[in-house]
C-alpha positions as CSV (number, residue, x, y, z in Angstrom):
1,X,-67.9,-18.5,-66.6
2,X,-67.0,-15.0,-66.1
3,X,-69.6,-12.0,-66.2
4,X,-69.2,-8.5,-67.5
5,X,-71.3,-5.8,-68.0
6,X,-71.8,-2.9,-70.6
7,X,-72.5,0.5,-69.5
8,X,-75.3,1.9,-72.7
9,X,-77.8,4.1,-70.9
10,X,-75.8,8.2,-72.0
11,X,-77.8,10.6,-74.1
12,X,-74.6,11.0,-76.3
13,X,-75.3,14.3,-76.6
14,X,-72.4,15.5,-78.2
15,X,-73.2,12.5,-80.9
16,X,-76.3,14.5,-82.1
17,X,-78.3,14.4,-84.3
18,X,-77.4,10.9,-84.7
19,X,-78.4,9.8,-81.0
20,X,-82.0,11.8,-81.6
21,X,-83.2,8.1,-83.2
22,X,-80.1,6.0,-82.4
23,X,-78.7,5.4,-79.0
24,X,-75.0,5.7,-79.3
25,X,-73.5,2.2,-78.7
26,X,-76.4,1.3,-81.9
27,X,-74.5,3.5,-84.3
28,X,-72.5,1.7,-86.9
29,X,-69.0,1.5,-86.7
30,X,-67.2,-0.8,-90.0
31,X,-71.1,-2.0,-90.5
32,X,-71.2,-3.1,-86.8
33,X,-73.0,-1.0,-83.6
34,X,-70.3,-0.4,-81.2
35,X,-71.6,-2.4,-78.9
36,X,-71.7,-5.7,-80.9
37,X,-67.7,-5.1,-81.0
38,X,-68.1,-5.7,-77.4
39,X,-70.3,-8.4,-77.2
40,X,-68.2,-10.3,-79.5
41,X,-64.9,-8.9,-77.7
42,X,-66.2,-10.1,-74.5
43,X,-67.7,-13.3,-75.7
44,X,-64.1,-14.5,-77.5
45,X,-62.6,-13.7,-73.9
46,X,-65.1,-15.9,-72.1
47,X,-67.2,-13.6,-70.9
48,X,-70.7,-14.7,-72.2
49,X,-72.6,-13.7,-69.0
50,X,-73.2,-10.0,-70.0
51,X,-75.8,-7.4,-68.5
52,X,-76.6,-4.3,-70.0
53,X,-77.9,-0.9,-68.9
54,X,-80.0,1.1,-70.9
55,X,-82.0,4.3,-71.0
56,X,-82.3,6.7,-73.8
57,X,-84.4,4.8,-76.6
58,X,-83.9,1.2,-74.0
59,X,-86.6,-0.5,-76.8
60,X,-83.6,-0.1,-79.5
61,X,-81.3,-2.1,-78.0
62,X,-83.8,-5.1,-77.0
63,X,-85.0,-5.0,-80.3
64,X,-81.7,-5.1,-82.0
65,X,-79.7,-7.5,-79.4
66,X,-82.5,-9.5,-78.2
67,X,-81.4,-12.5,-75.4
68,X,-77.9,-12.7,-77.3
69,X,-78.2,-16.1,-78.2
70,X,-76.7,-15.0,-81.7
71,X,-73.8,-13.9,-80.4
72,X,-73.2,-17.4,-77.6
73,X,-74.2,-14.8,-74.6
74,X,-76.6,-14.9,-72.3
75,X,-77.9,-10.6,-72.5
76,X,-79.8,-9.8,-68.9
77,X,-81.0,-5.9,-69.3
78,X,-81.5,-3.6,-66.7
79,X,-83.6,-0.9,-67.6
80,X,-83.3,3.0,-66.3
81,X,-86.9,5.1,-66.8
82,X,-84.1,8.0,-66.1
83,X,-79.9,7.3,-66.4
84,X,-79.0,7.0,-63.3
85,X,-74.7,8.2,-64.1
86,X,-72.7,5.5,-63.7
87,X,-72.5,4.1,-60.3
88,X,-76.0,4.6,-60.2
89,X,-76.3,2.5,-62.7
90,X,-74.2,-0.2,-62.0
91,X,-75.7,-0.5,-58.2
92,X,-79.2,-0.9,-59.6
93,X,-77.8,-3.8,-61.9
94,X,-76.6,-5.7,-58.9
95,X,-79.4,-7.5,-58.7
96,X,-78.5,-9.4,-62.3
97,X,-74.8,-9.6,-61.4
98,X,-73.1,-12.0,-59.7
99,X,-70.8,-11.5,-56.3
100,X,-67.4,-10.9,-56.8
101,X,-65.5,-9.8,-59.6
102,X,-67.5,-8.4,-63.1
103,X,-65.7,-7.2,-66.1
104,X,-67.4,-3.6,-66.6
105,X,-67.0,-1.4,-70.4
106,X,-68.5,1.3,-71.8
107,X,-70.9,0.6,-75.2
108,X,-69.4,3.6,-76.9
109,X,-65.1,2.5,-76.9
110,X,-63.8,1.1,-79.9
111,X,-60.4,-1.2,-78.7
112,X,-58.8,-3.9,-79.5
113,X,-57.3,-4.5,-75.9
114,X,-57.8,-8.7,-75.0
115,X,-60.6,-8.9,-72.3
116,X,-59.3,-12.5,-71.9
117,X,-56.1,-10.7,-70.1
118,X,-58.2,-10.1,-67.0
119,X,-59.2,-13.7,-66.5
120,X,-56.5,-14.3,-64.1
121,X,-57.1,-11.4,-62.3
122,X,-60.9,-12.2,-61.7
123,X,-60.3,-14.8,-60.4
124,X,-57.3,-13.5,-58.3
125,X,-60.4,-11.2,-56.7
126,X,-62.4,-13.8,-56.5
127,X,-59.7,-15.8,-54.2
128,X,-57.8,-13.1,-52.6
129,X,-59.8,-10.9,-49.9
130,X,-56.4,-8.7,-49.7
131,X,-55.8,-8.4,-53.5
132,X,-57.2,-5.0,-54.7
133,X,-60.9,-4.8,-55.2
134,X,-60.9,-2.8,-58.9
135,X,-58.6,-3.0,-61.6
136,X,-58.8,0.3,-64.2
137,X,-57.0,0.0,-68.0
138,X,-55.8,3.5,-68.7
139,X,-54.5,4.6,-71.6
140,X,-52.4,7.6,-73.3
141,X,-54.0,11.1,-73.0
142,X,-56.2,11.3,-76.1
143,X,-56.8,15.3,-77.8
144,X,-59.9,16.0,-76.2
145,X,-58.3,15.2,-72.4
146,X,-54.9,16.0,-72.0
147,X,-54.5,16.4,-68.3
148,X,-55.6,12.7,-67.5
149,X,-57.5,10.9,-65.0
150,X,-55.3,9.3,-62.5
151,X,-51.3,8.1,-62.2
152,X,-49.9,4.2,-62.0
153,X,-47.0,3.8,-59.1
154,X,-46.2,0.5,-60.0
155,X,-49.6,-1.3,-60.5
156,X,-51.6,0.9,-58.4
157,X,-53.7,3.5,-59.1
158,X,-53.1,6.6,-57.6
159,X,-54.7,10.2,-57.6
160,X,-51.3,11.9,-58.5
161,X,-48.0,11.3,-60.3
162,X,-45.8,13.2,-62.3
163,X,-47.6,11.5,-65.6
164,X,-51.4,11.2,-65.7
165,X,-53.4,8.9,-67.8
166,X,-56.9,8.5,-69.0
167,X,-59.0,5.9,-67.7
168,X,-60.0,3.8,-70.8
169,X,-63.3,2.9,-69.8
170,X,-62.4,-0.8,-68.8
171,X,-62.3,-2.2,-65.4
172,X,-62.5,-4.7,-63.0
173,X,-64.9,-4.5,-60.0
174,X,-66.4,-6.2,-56.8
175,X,-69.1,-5.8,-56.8
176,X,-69.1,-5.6,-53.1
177,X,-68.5,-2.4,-53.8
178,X,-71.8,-1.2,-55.2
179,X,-73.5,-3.2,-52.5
180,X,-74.4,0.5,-49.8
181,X,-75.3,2.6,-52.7
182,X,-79.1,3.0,-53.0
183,X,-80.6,1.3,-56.0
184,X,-82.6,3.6,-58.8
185,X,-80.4,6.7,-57.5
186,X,-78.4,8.9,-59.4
187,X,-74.5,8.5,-57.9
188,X,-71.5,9.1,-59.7
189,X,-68.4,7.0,-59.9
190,X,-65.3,9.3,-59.6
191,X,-66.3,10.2,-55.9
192,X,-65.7,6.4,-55.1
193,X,-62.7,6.0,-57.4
194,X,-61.1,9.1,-55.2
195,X,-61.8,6.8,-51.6
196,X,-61.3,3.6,-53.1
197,X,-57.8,5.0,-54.3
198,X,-57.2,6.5,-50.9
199,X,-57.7,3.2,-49.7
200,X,-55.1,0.8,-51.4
201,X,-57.9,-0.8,-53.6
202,X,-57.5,-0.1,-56.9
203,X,-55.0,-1.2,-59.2
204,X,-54.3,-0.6,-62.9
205,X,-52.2,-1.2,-66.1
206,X,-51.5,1.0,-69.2
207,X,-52.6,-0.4,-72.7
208,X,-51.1,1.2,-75.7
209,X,-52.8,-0.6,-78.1
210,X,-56.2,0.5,-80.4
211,X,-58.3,2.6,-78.6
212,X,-60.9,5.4,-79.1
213,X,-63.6,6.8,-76.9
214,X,-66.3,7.4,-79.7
215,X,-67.9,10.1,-78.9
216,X,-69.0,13.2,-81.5
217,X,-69.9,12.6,-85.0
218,X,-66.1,12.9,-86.3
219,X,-64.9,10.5,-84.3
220,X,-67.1,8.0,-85.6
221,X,-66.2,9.3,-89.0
222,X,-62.5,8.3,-88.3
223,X,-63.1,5.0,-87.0
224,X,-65.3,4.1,-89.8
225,X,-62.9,5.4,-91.9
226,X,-59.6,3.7,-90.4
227,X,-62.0,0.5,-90.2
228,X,-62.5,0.6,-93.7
229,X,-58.8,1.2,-94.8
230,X,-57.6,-2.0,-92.6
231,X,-56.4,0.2,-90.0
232,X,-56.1,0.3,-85.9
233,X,-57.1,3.2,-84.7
234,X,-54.9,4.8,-81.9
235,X,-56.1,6.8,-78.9
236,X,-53.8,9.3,-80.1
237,X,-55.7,9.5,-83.6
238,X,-59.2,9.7,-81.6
């Protein structure tokens, strides 16, 4: 069985006033919270081992998601008193994830990209000490960040290239490579993209399918709205 984990524990401030009573991956998307499109997303692809990280208003998401038995997952939480930014977060979990590859998404993406297409791949890391240690799905440059994250040469990541994507919030990851950051510490993860890139260790793929980072008010509006009319949303409609 394959594990994954969902990254819930933002503010979402640019989502308020909703998030003042709702943490983001709670609100409602086509009569759904975000987040149960990923459970079920992940679930379909085989990955029914999930944990979750929460923060702001943690008691919503225990109430509403409970163990996950009504989804066919097994939900482990891992609780911040303070968000802790992503690596932070991630190397606190460790303790609830297994070694080796995990599957980790953000609660707030709307996509219908096929989690079940990095099955292989897992398990590639899981076999291959010289296969690359994190996988990133990027995707087209949406409005709000046009100059991109990182480049692909080939199907490795890299820092610069004459076309820049955005990192879509999906990835692959020892998690070998949480293991020396301290637990309950703040520590971001684009400092340890930048060496593990330097290194050789990350590789990636583009996906061109329905995406959308949801993270203000009207962009909830539009996915609700393109939910309800039967349509994919695009990254480039975000």
């Amino acid at each position: 069985m394959f594990a994954a984990m969902i990254l819930a524990a933002g503010r979402g401030e640019r989502m308020r006033p909703l998030t003042d009573t709702t943490p983001k991956p709670l609100l409602l998307a086509g009569g759904k919270p975000l987040i149960v499109w990923q459970i079920e997303a992940l679930a379909r692809a085989g990955f029914r081992d999930i944990v979750v990280n929460a923060s702001h208003l943690a008691s919503h998401f225990v109430a509403a998601l409970g163990a996950g038995a009504s989804f066919g997952v097994s939900l482990k939480w891992s609780i911040e008193p303070e968000a802790l930014e992503t690596a932070g977060g991630i190397a606190t979990a460790l303790p609830l994830l297994p070694l080796g590859p995990v599957l980790i998404v953000s609660g707030d993406i709307w996509t219908d990209y096929d989690y079940a297409q990095l099955r292989d791949r897992a398990m590639r890391m899981a076999k291959e000490p010289a296969s690359p240690r994190a996988h990133l799905v990027m995707v087209d440059n949406p409005p709000y960040h046009p100059r991109g994250d990182f480049a692909l040469d080939g199907d490795r990541i890299a820092r610069e290239g004459s076309v820049l994507l955005t990192f879509g919030n999906i990835g692959l990851y020892d998690t070998a490579l949480f293991q020396t950051i301290a637990r309950g510490v703040k520590h971001k993860l684009l400092p340890l993209y930048h060496a593990w890139i330097a290194g050789g260790l990350v590789s990636g793929e583009r996906f061109t399918g329905a995406w959308a980072n949801v993270g203000t008010p009207a962009d909830l509006a539009a996915l609700n709205a393109s939910i309800a009319n039967g349509q994919w949303l695009t990254n480039s409609k975000a």
